[in-house]
C-alpha positions as CSV (number, residue, x, y, z in Angstrom):
1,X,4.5,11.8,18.8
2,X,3.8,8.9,21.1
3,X,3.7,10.7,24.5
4,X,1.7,14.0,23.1
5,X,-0.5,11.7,21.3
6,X,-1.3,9.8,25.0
7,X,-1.4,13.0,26.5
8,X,-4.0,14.5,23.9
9,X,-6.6,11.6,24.4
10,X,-5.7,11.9,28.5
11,X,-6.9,15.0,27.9
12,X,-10.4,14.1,26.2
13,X,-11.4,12.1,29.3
14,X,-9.4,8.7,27.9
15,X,-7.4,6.1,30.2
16,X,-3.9,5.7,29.3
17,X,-5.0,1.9,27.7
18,X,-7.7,3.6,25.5
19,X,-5.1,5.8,24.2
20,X,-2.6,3.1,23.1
21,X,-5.4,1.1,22.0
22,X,-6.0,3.8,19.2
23,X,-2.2,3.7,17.9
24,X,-3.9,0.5,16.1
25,X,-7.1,0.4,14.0
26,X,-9.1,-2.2,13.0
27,X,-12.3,-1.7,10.4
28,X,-14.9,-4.7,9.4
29,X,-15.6,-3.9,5.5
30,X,-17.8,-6.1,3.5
31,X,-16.1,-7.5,0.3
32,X,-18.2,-6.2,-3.1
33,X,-18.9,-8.8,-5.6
34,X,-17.4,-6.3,-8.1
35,X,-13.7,-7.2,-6.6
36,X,-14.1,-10.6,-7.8
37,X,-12.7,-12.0,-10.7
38,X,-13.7,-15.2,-12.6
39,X,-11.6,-17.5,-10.5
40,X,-14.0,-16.7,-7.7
41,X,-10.9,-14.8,-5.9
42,X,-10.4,-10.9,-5.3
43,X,-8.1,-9.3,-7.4
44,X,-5.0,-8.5,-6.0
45,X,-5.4,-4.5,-6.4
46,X,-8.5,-4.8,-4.0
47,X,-6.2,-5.5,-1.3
48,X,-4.4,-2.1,-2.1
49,X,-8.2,-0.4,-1.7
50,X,-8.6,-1.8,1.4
51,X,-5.0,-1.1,2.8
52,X,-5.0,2.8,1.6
53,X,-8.3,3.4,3.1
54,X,-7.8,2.3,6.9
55,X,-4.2,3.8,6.9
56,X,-5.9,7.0,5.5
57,X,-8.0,6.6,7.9
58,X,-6.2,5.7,11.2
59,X,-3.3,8.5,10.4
60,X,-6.1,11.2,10.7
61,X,-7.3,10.2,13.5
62,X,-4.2,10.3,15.4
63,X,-3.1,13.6,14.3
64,X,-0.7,12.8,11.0
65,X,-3.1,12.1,8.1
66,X,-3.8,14.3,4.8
67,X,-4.9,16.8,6.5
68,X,-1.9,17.8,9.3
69,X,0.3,17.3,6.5
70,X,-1.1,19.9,4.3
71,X,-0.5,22.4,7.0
72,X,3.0,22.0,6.4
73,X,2.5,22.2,3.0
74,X,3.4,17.9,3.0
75,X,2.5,15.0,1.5
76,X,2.4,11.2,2.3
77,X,3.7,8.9,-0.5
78,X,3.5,5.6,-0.7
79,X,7.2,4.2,-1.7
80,X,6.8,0.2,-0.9
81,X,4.4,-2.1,-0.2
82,X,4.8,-6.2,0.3
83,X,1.4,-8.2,0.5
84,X,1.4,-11.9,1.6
85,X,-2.3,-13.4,0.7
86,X,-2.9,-16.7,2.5
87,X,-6.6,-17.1,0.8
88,X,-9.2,-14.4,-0.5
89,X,-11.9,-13.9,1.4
90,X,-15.3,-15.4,0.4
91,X,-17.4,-13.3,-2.0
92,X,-20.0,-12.8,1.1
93,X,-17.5,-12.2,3.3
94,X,-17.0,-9.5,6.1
95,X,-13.2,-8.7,6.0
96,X,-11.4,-7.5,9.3
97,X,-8.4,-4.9,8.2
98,X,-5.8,-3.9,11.3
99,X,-3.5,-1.4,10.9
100,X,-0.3,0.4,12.9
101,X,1.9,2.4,12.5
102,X,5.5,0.9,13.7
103,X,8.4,3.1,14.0
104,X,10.9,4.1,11.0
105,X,13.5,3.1,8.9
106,X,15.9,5.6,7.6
107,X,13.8,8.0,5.8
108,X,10.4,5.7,5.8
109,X,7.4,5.6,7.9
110,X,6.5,1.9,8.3
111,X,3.2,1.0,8.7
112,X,1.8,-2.9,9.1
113,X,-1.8,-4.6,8.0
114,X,-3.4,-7.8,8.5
115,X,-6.4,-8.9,6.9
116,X,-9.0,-11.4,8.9
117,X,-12.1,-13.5,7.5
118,X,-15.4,-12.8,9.9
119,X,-17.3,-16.0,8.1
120,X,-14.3,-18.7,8.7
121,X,-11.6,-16.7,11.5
122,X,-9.0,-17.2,9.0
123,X,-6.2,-14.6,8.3
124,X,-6.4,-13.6,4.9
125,X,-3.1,-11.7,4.6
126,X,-0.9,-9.6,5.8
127,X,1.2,-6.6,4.5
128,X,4.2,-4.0,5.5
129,X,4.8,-0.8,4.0
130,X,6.6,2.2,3.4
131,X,5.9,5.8,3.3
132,X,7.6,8.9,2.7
133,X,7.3,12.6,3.9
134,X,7.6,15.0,0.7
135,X,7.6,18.8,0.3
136,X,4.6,18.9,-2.2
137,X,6.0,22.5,-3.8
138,X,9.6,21.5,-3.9
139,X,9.1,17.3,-3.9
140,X,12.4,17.4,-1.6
141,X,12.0,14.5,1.1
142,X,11.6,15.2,4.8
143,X,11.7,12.6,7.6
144,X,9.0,11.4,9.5
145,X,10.0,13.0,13.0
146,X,9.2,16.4,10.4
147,X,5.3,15.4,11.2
148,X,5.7,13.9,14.4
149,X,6.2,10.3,13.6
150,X,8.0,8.6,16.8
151,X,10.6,6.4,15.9
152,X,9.4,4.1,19.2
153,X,6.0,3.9,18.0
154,X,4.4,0.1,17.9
155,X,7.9,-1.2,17.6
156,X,7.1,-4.5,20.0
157,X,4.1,-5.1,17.4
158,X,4.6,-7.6,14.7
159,X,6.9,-6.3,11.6
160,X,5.5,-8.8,9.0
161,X,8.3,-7.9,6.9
162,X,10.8,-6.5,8.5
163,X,12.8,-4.9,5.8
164,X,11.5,-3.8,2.3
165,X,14.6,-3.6,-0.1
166,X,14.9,-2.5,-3.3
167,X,14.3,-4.7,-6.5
168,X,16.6,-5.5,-9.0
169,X,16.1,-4.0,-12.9
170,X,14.9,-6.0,-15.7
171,X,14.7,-5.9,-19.5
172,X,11.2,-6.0,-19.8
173,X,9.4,-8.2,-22.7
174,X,6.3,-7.5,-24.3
175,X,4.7,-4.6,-22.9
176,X,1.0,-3.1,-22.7
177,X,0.7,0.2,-22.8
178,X,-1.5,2.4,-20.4
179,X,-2.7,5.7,-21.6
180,X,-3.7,6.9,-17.8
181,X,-7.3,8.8,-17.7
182,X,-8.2,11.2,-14.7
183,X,-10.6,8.8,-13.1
184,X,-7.5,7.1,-12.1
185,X,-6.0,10.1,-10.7
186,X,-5.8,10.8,-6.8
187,X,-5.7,13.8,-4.3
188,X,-1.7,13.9,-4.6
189,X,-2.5,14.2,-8.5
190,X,-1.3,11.1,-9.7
191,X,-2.3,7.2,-10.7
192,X,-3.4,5.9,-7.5
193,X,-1.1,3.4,-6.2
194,X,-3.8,0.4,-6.5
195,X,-3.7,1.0,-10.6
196,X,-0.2,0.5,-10.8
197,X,-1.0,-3.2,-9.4
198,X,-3.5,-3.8,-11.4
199,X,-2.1,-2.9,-14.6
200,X,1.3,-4.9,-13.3
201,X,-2.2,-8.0,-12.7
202,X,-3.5,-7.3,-16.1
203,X,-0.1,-8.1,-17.7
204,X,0.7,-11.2,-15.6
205,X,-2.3,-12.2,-16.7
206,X,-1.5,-12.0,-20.3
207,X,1.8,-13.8,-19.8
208,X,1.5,-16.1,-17.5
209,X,-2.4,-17.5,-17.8
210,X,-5.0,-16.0,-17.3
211,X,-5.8,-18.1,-14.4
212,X,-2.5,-17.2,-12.1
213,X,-3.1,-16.4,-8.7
214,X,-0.4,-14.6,-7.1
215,X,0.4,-15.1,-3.5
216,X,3.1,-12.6,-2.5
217,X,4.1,-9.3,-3.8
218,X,6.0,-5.9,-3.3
219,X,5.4,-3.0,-5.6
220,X,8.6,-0.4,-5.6
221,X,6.8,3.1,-6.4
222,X,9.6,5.0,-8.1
223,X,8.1,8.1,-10.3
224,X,4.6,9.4,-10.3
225,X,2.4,9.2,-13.6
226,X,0.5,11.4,-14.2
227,X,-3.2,11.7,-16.0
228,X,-3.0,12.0,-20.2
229,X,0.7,10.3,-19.6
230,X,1.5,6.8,-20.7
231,X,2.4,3.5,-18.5
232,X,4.2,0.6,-20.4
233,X,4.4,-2.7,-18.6
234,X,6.4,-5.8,-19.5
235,X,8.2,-8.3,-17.3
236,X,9.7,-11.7,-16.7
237,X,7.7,-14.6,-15.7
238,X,9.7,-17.8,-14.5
239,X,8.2,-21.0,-12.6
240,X,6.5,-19.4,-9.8
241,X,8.3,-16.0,-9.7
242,X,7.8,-13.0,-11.6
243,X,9.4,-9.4,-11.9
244,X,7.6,-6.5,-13.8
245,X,8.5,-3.2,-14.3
246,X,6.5,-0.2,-15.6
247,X,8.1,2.5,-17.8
248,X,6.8,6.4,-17.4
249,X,6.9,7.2,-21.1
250,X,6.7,10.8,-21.6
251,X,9.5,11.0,-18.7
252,X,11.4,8.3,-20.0
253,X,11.6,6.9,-16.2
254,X,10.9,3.5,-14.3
255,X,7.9,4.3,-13.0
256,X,7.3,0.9,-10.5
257,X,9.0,-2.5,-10.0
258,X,6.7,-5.6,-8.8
259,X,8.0,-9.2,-8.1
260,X,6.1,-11.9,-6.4
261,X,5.4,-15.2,-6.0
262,X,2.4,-17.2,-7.8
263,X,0.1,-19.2,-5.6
């Protein structure tokens, strides 16, 4: 993928540094005072927004987004995702997103993000993730070489978490309960990846104050939920760590796992 990706943009008239400069992308998206919460900071699912949209984004424009995918009758899916915030942005503020893809792991596509203030120069955050190739008519996993992803690609970048492992079980507490509605729904047909944080928010929020900031986390997507289905949420909460897991009802499976760290 790496060299017919250079030799594509070669091609269109670019240099050979213009073409590795667009294996990374970097967007400047104003915050919306609708992210905020009443602690003056953005909730955490925001970050999600932001991080789905420039990866969207950048893997279209270098020849692996939605789109090349569908013509193999494919699908990205999201499988892990760990988010370090350092601060939120400012509710004026201009926030600088980066994104690369960088190489594999066994069956995953990693890609990185870093988050940057414009009004102080700060970094915000940063963020690794995982992503899998899936048959969408027979849900069977494929391997990212399957859609071109090079194993070499961006691997001398920074890996802000090198390795995303699984998370351990739980016996969840007291649980809310989700009834998912279609506004929640995304083009792959199921809750959006972002709602799955907030509702795993909403509930730390109940248990452990309604003023807890978190300021690490990694969400484990396990089984897609779908619209009309219901999501039941409970968890542990001890010191400044918590564990929460989300039950697919109707299919009687663990749907996501989140841990983290409070701020």
């Amino acid at each position: 993928m790496f060299v017919s990706f250079i030799m594509r943009a070669i091609t269109k008239g670019h240099s050979i540094m213009e073409a590795k400069e667009q294996l990374r992308k970097v967007l400047d998206m104003p915050v919306r005072v609708n992210e905020f919460g009443q602690t003056g900071r953005m909730h955490v699912h925001c970050w999600f927004n932001y991080m789905q949209h420039i990866a969207s984004v950048h893997a279209e424009e270098i020849g692996f987004g939605l789109a090349a995918l569908k013509e193999k009758g494919f699908i990205w899916v999201l499988s892990r995702v760990r988010l370090h915030i350092e601060e939120s942005p400012a509710i004026d503020d201009i926030m600088r997103v980066e994104t690369y893809p960088n190489g594999v792991d066994r069956l995953f596509a990693k890609r990185q993000f870093s988050m940057t203030s414009l009004k102080s120069g700060r970094t915000l955050g940063y963020a690794s993730s995982y992503w899998l190739v899936v048959d969408a008519a027979t849900q069977r996993l494929k391997t990212p070489g399957d859609v071109g992803v090079d194993s070499n690609l961006n691997v001398d970048m920074p890996d802000f978490f090198p390795s995303l492992g699984r998370i351990a079980p739980i016996e969840a507490g007291q649980t809310q309960d989700h009834a998912i509605p279609p506004t929640c729904i995304d083009l792959n047909r199921h809750l959006n990846n972002a709602y799955y944080c907030q509702y795993g928010a909403d509930w730390l929020d109940a248990n452990a104050g309604e003023n807890a900031s978190i300021r690490e986390v990694q969400i484990n997507f396990n089984h897609a939920v779908k619209a009309g289905e219901t999501l039941s949420i409970g968890g542990i909460v001890e010191d400044k760590t918590f564990s929460i897991a989300g039950q697919a009802v109707e299919a009687g499976k663990n749907a996501f796992q989140m841990e983290g760290i409070l701020a």
